[in-house]
VOBA-1610 file (N, C-alpha, C; in pm, whole numbers, padded with zeros to 5 digits, always signed):
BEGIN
Unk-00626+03117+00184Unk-00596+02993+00252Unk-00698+02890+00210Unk-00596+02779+00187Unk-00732+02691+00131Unk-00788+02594+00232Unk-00828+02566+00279Unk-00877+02467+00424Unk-00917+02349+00381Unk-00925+02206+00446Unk-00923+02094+00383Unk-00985+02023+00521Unk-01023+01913+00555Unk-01071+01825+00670Unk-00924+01754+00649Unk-00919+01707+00775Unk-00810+01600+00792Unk-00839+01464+00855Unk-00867+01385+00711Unk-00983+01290+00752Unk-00863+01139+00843Unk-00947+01119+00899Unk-00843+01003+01009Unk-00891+00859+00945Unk-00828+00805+00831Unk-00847+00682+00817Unk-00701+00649+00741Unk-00733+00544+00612Unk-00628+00541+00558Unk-00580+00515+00451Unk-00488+00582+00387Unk-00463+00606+00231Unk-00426+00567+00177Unk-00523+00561+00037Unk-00522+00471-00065Unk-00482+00544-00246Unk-00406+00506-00276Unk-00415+00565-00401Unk-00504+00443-00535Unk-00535+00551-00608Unk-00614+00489-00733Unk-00516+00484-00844Unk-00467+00379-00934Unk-00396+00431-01030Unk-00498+00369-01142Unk-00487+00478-01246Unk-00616+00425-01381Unk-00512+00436-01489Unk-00541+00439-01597Unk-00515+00437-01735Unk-00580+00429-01855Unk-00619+00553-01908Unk-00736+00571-02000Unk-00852+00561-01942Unk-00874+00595-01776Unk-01000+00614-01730Unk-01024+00441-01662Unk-00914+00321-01694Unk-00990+00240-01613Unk-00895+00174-01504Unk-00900+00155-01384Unk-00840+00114-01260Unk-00787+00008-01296Unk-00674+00028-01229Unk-00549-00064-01301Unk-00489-00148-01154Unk-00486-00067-01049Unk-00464-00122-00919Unk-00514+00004-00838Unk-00506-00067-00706Unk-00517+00013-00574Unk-00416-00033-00492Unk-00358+00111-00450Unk-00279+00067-00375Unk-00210+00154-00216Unk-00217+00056-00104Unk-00186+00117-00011Unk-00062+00219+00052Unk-00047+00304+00142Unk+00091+00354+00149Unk+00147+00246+00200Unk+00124+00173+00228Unk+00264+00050+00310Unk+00361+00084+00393Unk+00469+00087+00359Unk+00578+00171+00470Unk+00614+00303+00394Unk+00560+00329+00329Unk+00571+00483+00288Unk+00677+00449+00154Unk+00757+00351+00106Unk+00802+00350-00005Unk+00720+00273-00109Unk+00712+00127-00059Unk+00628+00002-00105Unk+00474-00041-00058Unk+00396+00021-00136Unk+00268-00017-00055Unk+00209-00148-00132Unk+00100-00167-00052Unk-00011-00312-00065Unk-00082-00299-00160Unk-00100-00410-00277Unk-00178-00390-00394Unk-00357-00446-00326Unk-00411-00363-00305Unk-00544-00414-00246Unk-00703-00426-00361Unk-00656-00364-00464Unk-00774-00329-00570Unk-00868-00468-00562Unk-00866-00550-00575Unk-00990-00687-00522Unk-01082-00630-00397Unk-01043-00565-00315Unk-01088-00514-00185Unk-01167-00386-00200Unk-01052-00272-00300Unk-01041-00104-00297Unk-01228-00171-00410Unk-01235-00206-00461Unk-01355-00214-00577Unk-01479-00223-00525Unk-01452-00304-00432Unk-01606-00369-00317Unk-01615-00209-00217Unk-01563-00100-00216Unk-01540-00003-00133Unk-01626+00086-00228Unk-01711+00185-00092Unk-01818+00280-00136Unk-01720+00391-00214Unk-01732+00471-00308Unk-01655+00564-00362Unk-01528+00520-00506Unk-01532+00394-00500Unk-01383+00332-00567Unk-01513+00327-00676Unk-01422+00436-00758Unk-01481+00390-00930Unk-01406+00285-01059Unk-01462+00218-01062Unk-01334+00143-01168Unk-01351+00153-01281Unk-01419+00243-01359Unk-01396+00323-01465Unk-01454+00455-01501Unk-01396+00574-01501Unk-01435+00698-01499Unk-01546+00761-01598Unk-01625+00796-01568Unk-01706+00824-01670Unk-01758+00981-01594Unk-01783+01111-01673Unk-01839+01211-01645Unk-01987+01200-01661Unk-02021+01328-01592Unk-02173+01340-01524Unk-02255+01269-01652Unk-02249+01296-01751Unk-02280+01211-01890Unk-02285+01089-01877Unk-02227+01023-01846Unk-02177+00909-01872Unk-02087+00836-02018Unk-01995+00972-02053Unk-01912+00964-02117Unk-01763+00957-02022Unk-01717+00803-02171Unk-01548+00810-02075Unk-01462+00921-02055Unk-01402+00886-01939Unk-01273+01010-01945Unk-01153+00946-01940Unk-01065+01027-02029Unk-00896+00931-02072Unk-00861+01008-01968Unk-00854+00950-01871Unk-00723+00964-01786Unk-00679+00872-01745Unk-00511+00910-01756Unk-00431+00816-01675Unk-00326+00932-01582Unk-00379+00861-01451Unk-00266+00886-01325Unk-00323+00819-01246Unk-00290+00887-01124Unk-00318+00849-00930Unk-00428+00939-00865Unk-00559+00832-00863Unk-00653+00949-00761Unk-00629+00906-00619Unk-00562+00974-00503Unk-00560+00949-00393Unk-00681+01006-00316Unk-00690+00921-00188Unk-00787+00952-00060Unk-00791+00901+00007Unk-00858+00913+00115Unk-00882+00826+00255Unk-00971+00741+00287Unk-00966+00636+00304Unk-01046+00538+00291Unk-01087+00546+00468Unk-01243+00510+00509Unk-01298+00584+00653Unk-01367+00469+00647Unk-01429+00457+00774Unk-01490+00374+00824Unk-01595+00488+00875Unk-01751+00497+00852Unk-01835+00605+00975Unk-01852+00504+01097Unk-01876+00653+01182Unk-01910+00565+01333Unk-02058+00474+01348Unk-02129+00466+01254Unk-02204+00414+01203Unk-02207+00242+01181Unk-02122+00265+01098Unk-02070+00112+01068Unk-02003+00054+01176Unk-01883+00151+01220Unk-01826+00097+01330Unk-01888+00034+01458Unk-01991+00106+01469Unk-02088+00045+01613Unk-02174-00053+01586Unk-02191-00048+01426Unk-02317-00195+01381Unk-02236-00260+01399Unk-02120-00272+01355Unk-02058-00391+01297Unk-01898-00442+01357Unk-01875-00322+01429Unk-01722-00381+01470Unk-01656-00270+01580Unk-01754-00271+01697Unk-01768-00233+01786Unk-01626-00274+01882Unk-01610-00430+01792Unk-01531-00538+01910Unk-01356-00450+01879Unk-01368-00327+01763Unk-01223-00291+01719Unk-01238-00162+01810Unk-01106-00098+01796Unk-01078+00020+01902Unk-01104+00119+01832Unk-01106+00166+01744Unk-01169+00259+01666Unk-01193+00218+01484Unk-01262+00387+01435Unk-01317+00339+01288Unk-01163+00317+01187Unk-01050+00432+01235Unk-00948+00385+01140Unk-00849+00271+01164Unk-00884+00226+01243Unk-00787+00056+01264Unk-00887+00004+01219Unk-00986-00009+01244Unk-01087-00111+01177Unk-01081-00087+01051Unk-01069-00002+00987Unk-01102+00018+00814Unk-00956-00020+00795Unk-00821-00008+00857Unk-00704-00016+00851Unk-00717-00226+00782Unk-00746-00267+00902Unk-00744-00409+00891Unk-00841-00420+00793Unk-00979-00380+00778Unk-01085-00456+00660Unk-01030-00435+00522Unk-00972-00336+00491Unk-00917-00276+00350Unk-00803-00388+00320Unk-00738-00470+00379Unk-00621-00537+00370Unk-00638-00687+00395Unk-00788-00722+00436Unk-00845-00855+00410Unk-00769-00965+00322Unk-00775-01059+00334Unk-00723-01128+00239Unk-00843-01180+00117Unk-00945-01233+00221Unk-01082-01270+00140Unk-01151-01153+00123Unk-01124-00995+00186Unk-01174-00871+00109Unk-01321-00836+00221Unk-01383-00956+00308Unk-01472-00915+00379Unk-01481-00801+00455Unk-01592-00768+00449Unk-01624-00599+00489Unk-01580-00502+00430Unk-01474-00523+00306Unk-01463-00413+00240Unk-01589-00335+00217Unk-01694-00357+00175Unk-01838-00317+00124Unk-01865-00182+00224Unk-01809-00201+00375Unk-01883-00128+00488Unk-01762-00008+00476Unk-01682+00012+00383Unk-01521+00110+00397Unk-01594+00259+00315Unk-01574+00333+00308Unk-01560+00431+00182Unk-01439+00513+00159Unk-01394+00563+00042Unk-01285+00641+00004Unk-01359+00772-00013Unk-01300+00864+00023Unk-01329+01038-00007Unk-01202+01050-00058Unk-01192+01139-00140Unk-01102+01171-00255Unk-01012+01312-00194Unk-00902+01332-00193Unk-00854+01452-00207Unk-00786+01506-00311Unk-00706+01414-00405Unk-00601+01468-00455Unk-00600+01382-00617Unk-00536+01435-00707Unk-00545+01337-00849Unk-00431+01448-00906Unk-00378+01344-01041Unk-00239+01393-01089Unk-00241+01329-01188Unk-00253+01362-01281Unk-00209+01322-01431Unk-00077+01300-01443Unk-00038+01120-01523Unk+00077+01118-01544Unk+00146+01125-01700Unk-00006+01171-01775Unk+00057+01208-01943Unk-00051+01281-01966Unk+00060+01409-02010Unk-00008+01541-02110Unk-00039+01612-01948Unk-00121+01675-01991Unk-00176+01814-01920Unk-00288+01807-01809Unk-00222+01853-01671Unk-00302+01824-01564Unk-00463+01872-01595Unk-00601+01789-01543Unk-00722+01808-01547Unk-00775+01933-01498Unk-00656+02005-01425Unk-00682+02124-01339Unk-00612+02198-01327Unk-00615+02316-01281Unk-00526+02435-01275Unk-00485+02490-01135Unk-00650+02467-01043Unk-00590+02468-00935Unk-00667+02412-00800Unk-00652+02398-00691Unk-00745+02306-00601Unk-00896+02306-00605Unk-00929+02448-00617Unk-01089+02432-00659Unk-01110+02343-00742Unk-01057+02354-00878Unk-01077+02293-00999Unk-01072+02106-00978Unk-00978+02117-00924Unk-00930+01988-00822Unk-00993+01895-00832Unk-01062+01942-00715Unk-01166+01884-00614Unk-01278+01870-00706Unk-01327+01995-00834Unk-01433+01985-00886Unk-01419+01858-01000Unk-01316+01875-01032Unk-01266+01710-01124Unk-01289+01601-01054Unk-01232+01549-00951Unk-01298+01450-00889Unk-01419+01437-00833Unk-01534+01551-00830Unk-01662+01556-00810Unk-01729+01514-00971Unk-01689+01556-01038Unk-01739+01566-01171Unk-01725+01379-01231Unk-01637+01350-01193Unk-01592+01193-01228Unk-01664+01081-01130Unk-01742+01140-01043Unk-01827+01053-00913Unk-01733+00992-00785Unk-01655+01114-00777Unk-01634+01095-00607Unk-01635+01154-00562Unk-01668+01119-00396Unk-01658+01195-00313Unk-01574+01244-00272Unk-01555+01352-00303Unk-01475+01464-00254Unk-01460+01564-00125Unk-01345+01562-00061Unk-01327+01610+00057Unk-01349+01792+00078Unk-01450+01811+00151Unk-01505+01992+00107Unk-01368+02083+00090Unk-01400+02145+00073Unk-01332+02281+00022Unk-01305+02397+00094Unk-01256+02468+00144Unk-01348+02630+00202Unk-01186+02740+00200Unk-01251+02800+00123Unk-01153+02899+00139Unk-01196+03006+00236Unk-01043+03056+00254Unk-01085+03160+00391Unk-00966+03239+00317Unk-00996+03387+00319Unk-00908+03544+00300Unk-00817+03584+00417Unk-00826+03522+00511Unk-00742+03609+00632Unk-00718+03464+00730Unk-00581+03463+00780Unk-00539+03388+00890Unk-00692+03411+01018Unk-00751+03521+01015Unk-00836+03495+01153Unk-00958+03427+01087Unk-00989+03406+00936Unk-01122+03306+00945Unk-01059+03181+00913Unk-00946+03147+00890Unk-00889+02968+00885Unk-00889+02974+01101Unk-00876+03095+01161Unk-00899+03038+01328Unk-01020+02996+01363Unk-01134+03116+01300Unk-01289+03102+01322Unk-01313+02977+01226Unk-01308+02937+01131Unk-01346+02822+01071Unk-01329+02692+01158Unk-01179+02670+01192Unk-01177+02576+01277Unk-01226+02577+01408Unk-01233+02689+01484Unk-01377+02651+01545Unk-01477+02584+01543Unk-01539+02652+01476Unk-01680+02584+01423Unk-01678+02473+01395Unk-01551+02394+01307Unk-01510+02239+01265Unk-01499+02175+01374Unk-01419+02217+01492Unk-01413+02153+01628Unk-01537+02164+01681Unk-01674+02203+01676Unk-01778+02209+01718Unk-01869+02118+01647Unk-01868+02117+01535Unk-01929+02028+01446Unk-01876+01874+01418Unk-01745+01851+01442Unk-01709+01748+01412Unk-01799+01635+01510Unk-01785+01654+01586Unk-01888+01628+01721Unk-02010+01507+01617Unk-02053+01593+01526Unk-02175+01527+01440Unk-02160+01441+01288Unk-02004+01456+01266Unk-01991+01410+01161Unk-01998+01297+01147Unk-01997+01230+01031Unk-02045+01073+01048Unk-01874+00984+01073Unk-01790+01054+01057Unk-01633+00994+01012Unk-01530+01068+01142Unk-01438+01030+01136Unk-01344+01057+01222Unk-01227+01163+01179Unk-01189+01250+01203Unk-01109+01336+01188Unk-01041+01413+01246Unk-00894+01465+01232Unk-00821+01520+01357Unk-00901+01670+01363Unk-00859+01755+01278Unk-00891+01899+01275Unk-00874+01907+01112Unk-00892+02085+01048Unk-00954+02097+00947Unk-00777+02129+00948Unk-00701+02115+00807Unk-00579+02109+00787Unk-00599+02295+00699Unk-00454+02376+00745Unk-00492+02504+00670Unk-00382+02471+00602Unk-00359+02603+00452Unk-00232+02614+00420Unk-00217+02686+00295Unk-00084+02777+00318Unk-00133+02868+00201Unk-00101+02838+00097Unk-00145+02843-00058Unk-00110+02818-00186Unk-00129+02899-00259Unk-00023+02925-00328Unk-00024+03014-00450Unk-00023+02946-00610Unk-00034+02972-00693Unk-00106+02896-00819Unk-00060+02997-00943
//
């Protein structure tokens, strides 16, 4: 079982081409989303051109998706006056003049090559591709048995308590590869 956080903000995809950001863009109503990249750039995590731990380019072209968060951090310096961190990051990400984008960050879950041969084989690898390219990436944890994805989330419901970001529960699910 592969276990994932289920981070509570809101999602943004990256689209690049040959490694350099081409737009950002929001889910919108789930068909047509918001071109925000003026905004997604000024955001902690948004790389706008890929380069490995080297600082050599990487040709890719597809979609790096993730969740763009607000910590409770920011939220209480700065925008206390909103009802929580993901409406607030909801509205700052979609700015028109882009203000406060700076205070947003994206954590990464997911990426997809849209020519030639995926970067990865399978979610470990994943996740380690978008670590390897400089983002933050959403943890990992595998668990062998339905009773440690129960005991894991435990402990996640105990800890979340301290995390800096907002989140429902740790998402399980099984995959085969």
């Amino acid at each position: 079982y592969l276990v994932e956080y289920k981070l509570d903000g809101a999602s943004l995809e990256l689209q690049y081409a040959q490694g350099k950001l081409l737009r950002a863009v929001t889910r919108g109503d789930g068909t047509t989303g918001d071109v925000i990249t003026a905004n997604a750039v000024r955001m902690n995590g948004v790389i706008s051109e890929l380069k490995d731990r080297n600082g050599n380019p990487v040709d890719f072209t597809g979609g790096i998706r993730g969740e763009v968060i607000m910590t409770h951090e920011v939220h209480k310096k700065y925008f206390s006056s909103k009802a929580n961190c993901r409406n607030a990051a909801n509205g700052l990400m979609k700015r028109k003049d882009g203000e406060g984008s700076e205070h947003l960050e994206l954590i990464a879950y997911d990426v997809w090559s849209t020519t030639g041969k995926q970067p990865f084989s399978d979610e470990e690898e994943k996740l380690e591709f978008l670590k390897k390219n400089g983002f933050n990436a959403v943890p990992l944890f595998i668990c062998r048995s339905a009773q440690e994805v129960i005991d894991y989330r435990a402990r996640v419901m105990e800890e979340r308590k301290i995390l800096p970001y907002d989140g429902e529960h740790p998402r399980g699910e099984e995959r085969s590869f």
